[in-house]
C-alpha positions as CSV (number, residue, x, y, z in Angstrom):
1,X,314.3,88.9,138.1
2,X,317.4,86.6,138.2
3,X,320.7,87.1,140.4
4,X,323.8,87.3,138.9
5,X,324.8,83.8,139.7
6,X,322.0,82.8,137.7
7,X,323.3,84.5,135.0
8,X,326.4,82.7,135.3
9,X,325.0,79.5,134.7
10,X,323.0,80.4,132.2
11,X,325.5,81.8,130.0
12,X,327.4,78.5,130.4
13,X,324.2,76.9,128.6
14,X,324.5,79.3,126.0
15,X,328.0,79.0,125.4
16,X,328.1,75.6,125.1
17,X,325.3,75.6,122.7
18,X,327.1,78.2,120.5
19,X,330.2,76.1,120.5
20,X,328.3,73.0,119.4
21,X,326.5,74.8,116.5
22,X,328.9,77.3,115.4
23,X,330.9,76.6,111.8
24,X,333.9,75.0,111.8
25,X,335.4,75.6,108.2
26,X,335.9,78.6,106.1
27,X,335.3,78.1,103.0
28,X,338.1,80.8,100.5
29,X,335.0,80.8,98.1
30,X,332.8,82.4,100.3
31,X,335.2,85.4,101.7
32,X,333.6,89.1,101.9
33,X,336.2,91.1,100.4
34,X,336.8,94.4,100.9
35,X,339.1,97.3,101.3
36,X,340.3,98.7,104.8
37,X,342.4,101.7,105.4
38,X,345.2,99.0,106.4
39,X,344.8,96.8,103.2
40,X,343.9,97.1,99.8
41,X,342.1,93.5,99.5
42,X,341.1,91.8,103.1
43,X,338.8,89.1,104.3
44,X,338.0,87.6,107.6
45,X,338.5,83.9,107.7
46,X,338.3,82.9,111.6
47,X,336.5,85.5,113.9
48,X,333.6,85.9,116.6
49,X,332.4,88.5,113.4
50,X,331.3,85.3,110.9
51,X,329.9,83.2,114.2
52,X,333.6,81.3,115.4
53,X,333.3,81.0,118.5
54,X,337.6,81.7,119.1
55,X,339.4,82.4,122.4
56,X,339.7,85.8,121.6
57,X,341.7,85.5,118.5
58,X,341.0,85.6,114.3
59,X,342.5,84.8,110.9
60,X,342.5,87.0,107.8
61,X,343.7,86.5,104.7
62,X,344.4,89.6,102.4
63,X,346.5,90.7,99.5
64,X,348.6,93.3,98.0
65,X,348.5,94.5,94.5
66,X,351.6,94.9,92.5
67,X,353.3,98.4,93.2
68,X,351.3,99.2,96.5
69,X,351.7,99.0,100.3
70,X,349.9,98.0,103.4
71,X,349.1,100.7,105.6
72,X,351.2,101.5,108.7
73,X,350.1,101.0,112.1
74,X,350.8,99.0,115.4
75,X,348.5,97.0,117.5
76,X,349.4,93.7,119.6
77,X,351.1,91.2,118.6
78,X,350.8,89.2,115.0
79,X,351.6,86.1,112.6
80,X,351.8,86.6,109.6
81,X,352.3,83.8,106.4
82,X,353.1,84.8,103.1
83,X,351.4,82.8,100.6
84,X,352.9,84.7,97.4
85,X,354.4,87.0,96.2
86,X,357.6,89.1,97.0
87,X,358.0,92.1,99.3
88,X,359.7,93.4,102.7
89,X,358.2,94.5,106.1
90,X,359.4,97.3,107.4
91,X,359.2,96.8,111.5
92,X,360.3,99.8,113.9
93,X,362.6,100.9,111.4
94,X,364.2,97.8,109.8
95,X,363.3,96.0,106.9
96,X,362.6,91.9,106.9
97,X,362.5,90.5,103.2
98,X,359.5,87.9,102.2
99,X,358.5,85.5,99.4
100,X,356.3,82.2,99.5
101,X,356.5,80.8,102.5
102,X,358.4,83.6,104.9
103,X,357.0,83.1,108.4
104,X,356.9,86.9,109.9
105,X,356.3,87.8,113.4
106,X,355.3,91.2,114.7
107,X,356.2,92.0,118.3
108,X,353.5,93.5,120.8
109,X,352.5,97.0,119.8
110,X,355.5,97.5,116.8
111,X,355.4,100.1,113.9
112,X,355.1,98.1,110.7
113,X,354.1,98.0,107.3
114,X,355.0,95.8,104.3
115,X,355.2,96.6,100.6
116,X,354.8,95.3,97.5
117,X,358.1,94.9,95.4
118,X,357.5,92.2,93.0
119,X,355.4,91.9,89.8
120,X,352.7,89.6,91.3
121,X,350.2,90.4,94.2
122,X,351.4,89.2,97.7
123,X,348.9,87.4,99.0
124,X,349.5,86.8,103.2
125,X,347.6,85.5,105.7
126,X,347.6,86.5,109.3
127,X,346.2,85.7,113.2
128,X,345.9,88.1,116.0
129,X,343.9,88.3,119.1
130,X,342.1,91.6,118.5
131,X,339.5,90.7,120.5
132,X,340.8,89.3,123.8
133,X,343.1,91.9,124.2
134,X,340.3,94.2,123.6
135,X,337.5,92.2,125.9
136,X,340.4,93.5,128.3
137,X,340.7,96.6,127.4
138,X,344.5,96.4,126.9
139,X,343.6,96.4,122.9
140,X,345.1,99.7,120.9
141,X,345.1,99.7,117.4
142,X,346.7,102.8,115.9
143,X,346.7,103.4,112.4
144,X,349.7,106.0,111.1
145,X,349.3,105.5,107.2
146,X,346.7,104.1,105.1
147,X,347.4,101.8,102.3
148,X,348.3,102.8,98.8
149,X,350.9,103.0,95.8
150,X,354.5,102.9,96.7
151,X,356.5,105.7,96.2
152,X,359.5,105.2,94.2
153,X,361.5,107.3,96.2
154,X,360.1,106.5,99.5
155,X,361.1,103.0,98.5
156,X,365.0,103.5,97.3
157,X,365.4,105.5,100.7
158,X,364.5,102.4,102.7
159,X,367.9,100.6,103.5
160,X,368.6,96.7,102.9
161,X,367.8,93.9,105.2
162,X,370.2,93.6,107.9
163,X,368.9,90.7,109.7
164,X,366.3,88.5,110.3
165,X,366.3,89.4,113.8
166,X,365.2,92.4,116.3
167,X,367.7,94.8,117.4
168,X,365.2,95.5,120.7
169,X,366.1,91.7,122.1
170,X,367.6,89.6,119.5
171,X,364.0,87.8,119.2
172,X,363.5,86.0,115.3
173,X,361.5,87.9,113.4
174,X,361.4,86.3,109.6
175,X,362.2,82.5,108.4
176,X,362.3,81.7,104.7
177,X,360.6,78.3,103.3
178,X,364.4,77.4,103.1
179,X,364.9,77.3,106.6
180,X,362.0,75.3,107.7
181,X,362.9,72.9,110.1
182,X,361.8,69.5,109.8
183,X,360.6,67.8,112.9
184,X,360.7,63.9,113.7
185,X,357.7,63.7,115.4
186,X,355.3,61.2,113.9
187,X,352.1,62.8,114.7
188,X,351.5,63.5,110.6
189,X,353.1,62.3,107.8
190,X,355.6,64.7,108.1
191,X,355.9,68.6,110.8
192,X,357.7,71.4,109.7
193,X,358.6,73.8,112.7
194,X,358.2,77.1,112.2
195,X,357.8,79.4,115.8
196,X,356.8,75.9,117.0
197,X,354.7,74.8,120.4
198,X,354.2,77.9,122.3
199,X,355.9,80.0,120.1
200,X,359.3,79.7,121.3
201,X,361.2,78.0,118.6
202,X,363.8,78.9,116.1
203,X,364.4,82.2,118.1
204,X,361.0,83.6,117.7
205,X,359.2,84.9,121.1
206,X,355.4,84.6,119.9
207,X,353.8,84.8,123.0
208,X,350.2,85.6,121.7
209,X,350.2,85.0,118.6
210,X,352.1,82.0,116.4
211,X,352.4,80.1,112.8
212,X,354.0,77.0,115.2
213,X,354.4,74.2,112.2
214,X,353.3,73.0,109.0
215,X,351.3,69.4,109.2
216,X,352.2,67.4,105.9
217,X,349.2,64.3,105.3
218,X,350.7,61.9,103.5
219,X,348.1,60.4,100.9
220,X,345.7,58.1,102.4
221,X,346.7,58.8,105.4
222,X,345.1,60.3,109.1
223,X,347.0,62.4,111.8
224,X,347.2,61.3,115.4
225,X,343.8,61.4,117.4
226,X,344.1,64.3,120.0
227,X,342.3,66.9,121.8
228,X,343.0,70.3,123.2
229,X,341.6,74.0,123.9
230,X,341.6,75.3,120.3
231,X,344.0,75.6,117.1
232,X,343.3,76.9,113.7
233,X,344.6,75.2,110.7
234,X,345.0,76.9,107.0
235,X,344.9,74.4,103.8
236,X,348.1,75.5,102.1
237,X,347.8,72.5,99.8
238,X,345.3,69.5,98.9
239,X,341.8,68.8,100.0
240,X,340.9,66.4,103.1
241,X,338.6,66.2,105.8
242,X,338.8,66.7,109.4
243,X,336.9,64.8,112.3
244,X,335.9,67.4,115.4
245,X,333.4,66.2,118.0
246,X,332.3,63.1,116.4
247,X,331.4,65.4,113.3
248,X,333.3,65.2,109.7
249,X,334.3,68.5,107.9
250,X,335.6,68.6,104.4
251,X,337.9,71.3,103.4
252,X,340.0,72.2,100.1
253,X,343.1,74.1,99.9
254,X,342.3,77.9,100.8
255,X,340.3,76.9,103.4
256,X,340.9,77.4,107.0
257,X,339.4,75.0,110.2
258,X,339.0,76.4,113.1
259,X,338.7,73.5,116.4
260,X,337.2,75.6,118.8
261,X,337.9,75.9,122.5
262,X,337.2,73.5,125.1
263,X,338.9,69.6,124.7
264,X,337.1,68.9,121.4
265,X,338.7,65.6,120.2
266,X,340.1,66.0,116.4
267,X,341.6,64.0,113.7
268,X,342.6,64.8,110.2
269,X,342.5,63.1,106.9
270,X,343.7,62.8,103.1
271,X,342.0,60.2,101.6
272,X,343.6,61.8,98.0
273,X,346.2,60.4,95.9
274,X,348.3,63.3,96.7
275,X,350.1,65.3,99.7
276,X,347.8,68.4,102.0
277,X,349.6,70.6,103.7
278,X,348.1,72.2,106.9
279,X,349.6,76.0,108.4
280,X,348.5,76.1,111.6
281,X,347.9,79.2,113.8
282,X,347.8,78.6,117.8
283,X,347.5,81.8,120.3
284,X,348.7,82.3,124.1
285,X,345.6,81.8,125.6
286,X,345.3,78.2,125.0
287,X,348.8,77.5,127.5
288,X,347.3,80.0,130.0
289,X,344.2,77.3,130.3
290,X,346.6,74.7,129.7
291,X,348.1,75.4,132.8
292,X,345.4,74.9,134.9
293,X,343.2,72.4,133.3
294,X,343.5,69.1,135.6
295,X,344.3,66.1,134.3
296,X,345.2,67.8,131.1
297,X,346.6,66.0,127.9
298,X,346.8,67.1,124.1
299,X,346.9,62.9,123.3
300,X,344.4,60.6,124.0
301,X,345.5,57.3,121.8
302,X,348.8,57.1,120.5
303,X,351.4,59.7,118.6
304,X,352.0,59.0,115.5
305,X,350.2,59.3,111.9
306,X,348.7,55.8,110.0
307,X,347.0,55.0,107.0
308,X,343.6,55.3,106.9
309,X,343.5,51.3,106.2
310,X,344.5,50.5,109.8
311,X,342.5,50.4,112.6
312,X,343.6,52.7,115.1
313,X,341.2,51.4,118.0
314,X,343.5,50.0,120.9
315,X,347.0,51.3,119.1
């Protein structure tokens, strides 16, 4: 019979192994749809249920038919990008409005639900860390209302938006495509801050969850060679192909990449005629390991973007 420090180094073995052959890419053809008492349409994207070995943390995407809500609940904190689609959250009270491209961010254990109020589906997608908060046993999910058709008066009761911000402590809650900041940083062909490194930008306080930028890949074009703990990034537009751990993965837009945790080196790359466009989900955990790593840094060559015609070896 083994000891317990045994154990220990055995499960570093196993983990490592995991990482190594675990996916990488999830493919939007191959979602599992199916209907949850929080959503009428919902699929798992990133998450230690499909074999992604994540810090703790997952990606969903899901929709909302015309003339419906989500259901109402709260649980820990959440990011939240809306692909299509029209609509408002309604967050401890207060209603945030949404269309393509509205960032939303959902404090730690907040009321909320959003609804439908257009005449396509809203389509969102959306990262928590379910997992490590409930590894910890710190994770509550509470659901107060299930999903289902709006109510038409229910609906004209609920006041207008009033800000993009929360009355609790002023933090950002909502930003529109319009109000997208443009970084520049040359690490891709162009960065769109959103709740930015961390989190903190833009008056958002996304301290476990966050939609930090958006990565544009000019065509032909690669994205600064870097490593760190883990980030997930969603294919918004385009179709490329991403270099982790000496391995090449090809993705399309609707896809999602996950680099998993650890100091994986990482590149990406549009070898098409046209723009991609990357979302890209990052979650607390990684700056608590970032903190203590020694020797720690998120760029091994250089900082900026190139075509993939030069030679980056040496630069």
């Amino acid at each position: 019979m083994s000891d317990f420090y045994s154990e220990w180094l055995s499960t570093t073995q196993r983990n490592e192994e995991f990482v190594e052959n675990a996916p990488r890419v999830a493919r939007h053809k191959e979602l599992d749809w199916v209907k949850t008492r929080q959503d009428a349409k919902a699929a798992l994207m990133i998450a230690p249920e499909l074999g992604f070995p994540t810090g703790g943390s997952m990606m969903m995407r899901a929709e909302i038919p015309v003339g419906w809500h989500t259901g109402r609940h709260s649980h820990g904190e959440e990011a939240i990008y809306v692909e299509s689609g029209t609509g408002f959250m309604v967050l401890d009270g207060k209603r945030y409005d949404f269309g393509p491209g509205t960032v939303l961010h959902v404090p730690y254990r907040s009321e909320h639900q959003l609804f439908n109020d257009g005449d396509v589906p809203v389509g969102y997608i959306s990262g928590l860390a379910w997992h490590l908060e409930a590894s910890v046993y710190m994770g509550r999910m509470e659901q107060l209302e299930d999903c289902g058709a709006n109510d038409a008066r229910a609906l004209a009761a609920i006041g207008p938006e009033e800000s993009q911000d929360w009355p609790e402590d002023g933090r950002r809650i909502s930003m529109h495509q319009d109000q997208h900041e443009l970084s520049a940083e040359s690490k891709h062909g162009a960065t769109y801050f959103l709740m930015g490194r961390s989190g903190s930008r833009n008056g958002f306080k996304a301290t476990a969850a966050a939609i930090s930028s958006i990565f544009v890949e000019l065509p032909r074009s690669k994205s600064h060679s870097h490593a760190h703990p883990e980030a997930y990034l969603y294919a918004l537009q385009g179709a490329g192909y991403s270099e982790i751990g000496g391995k090449q993965y090809t993705w399309e837009q609707g896809d999602a990449v996950h680099v998993p945790p650890g100091m994986m080196h990482h590149q990406h790359f549009n070898p098409s005629d046209g723009e991609t466009r990357e979302l890209r989900f990052e979650f607390g955990i990684r700056y608590w390991l970032v903190d203590q790593w020694k020797g720690y840094t998120t760029i091994d060559k250089h900082l900026k973007a190139m075509s993939m015609d030069e030679d980056d070896e040496d630069k």
